[in-house]
C-alpha positions as CSV (number, residue, x, y, z in Angstrom):
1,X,142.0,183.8,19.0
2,X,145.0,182.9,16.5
3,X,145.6,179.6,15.5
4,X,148.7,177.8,15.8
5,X,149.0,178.2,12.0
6,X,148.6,182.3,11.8
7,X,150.6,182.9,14.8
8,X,153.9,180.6,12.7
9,X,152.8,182.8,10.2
10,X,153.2,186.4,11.7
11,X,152.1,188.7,9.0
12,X,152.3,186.3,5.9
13,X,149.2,184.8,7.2
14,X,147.1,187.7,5.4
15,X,148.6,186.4,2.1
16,X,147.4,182.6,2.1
17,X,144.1,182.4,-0.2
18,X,140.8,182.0,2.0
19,X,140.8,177.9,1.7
20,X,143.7,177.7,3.2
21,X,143.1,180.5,6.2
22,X,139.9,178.4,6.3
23,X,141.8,174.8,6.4
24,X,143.8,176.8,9.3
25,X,141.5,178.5,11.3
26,X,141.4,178.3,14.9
27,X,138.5,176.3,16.3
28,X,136.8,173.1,15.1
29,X,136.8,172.4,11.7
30,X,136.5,169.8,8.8
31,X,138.2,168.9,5.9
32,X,137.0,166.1,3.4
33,X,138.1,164.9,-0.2
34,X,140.7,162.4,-1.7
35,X,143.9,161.2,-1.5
36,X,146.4,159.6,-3.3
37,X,148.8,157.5,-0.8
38,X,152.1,155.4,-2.4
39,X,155.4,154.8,-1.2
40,X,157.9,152.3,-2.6
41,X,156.9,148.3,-2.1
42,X,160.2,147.8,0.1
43,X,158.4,150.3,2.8
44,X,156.4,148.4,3.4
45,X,157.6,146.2,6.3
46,X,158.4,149.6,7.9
47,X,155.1,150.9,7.2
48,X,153.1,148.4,9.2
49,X,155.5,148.6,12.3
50,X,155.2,152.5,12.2
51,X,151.5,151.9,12.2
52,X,151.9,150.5,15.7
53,X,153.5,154.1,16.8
54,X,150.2,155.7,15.1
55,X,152.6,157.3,12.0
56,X,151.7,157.4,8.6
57,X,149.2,155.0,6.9
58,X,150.4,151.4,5.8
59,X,148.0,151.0,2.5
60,X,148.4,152.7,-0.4
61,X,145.3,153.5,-2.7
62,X,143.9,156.3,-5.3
63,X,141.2,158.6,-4.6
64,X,140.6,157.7,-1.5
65,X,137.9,159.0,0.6
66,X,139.5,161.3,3.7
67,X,138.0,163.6,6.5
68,X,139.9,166.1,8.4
69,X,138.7,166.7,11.6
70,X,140.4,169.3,13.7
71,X,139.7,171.2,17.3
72,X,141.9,172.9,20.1
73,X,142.2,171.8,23.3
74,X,144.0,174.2,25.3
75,X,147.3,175.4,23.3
76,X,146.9,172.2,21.5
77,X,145.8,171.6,17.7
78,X,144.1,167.8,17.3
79,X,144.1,166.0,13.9
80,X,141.7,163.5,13.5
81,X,142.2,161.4,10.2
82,X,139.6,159.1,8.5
83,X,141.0,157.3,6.0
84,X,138.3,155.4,3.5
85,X,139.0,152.6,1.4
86,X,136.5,151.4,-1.4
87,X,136.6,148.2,0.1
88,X,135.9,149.5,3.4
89,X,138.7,149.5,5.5
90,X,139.0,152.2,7.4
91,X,142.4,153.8,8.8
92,X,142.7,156.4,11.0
93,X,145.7,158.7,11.1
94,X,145.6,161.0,14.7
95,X,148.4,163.9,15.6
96,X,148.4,166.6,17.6
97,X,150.4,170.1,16.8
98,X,152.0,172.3,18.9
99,X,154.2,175.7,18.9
100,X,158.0,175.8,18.6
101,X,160.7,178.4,18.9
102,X,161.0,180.5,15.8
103,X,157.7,180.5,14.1
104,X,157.5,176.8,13.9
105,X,155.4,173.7,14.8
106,X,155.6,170.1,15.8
107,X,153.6,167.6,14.7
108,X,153.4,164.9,17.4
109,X,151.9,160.9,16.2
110,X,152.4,160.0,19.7
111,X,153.2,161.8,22.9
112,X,156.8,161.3,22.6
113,X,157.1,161.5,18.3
114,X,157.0,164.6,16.5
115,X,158.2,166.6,13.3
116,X,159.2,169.7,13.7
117,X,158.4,172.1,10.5
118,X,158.9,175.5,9.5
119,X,155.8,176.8,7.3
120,X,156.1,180.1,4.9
121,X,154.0,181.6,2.1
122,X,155.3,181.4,-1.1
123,X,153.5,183.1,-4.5
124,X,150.0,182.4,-2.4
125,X,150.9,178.7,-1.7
126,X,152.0,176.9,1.6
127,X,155.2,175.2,2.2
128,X,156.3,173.1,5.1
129,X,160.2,172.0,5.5
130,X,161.0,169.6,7.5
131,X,163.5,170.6,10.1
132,X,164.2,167.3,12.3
133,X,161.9,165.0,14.1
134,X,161.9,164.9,17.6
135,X,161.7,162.4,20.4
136,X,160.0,163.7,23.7
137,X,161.2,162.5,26.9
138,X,159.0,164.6,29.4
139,X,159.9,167.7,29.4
140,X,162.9,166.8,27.0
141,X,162.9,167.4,23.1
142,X,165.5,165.0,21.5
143,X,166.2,166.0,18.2
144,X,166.5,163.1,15.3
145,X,168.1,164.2,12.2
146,X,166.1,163.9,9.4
147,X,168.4,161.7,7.6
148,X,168.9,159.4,10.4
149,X,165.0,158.6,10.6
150,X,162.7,158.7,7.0
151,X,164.4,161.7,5.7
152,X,163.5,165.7,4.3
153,X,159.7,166.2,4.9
154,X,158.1,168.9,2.2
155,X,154.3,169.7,2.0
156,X,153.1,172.3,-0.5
157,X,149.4,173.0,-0.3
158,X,147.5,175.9,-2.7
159,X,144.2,177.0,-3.3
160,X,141.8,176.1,-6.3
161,X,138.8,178.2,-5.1
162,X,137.6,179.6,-2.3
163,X,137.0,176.4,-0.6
164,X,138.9,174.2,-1.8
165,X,142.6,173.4,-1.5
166,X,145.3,170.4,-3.1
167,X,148.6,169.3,-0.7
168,X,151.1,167.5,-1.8
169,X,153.1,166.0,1.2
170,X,156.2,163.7,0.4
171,X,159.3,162.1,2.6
172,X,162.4,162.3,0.5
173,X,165.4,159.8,1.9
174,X,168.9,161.1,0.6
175,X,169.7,157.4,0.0
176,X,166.5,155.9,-0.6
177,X,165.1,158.7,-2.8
178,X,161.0,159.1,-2.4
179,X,159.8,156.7,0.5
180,X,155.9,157.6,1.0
181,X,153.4,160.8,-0.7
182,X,150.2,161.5,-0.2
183,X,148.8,164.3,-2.1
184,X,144.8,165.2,-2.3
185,X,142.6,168.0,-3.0
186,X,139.9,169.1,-0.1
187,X,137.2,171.4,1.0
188,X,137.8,173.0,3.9
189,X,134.3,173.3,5.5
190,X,132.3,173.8,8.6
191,X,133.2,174.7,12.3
192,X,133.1,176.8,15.4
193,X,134.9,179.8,15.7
């Protein structure tokens, strides 16, 4: 079967490197290595109440430990984060994707809060634009403009090796400027297929 990922993809899925087919298969798989969180100190407040709705992480840090778990569950992709601390606190950072019209994708934090993105290949690498986020009212997708909520969403992620892979994702406020990033580099490892 396709994953969520190749079927956005449509044909530009054959030119992604083999980490990141691998960080996108469909199935259960893993992902582990270390990221770099920060966002500005006035977030911060924000940060903690978001953490109630299950977005984003409230604690910044360097190198910190992170594993990746992923598996499908019907037309469903789960993200399970596991966020490390060296003084062991432990975060973890859950969302669930799903398809969208026009070869895009929703990232849920919640059942009723999403981002919906538009991934393409670009010189080998991956890039995510944020299109709006979305509230989801049963059946009903309310569209948020980005500006009106934390602002433009970009991820970039390319291959070092085979294996391994670094992403970069930031949320850009067009007053604010930069209000959160985490970037990392990972292996993309074992699974089912």
């Amino acid at each position: 079967m396709k994953s969520l990922m190749q079927t956005a993809l449509g044909a530009d899925w054959d030119k992604l490197p083999p980490a990141l087919q691998a960080h996108y298969r469909f199935g259960t798989c893993t992902d582990t290595g270390h990221m770099d969180i920060s966002y500005p100190r006035f977030m911060q407040p924000l940060l903690r109440v978001l953490r109630v709705a299950g977005a984003l992480v409230h604690r910044s840090g360097q190198q910190v430990a992170t594993r990746v778990e992923k598996h499908v569950v019907g037309e469903q992709q789960y993200w399970r984060r596991t966020i490390t601390y060296a003084d062991g606190q432990i975060i973890h950072f859950n969302s669930f994707w799903v398809r969208a019209p026009g070869k895009q994708l929703i990232e849920f934090v919640n059942p009723v809060l999403g981002l919906q993105m538009a991934p393409r290949v670009e010189d080998g690498r991956l890039h995510y634009r944020g299109i709006r986020f979305i509230a989801k009212l049963g059946p009903v997708l309310i569209p948020i403009p980005e500006w009106m909520a934390l602002g433009h969403t970009t991820i970039v992620e390319e291959a070092i090796d085979d294996t391994h892979f670094a992403m970069d994702f930031r949320l850009t406020h067009p007053l604010l400027g930069q209000v959160f990033r985490y970037s990392g580099k990972f292996e993309a490892a074992s699974g089912d297929e």
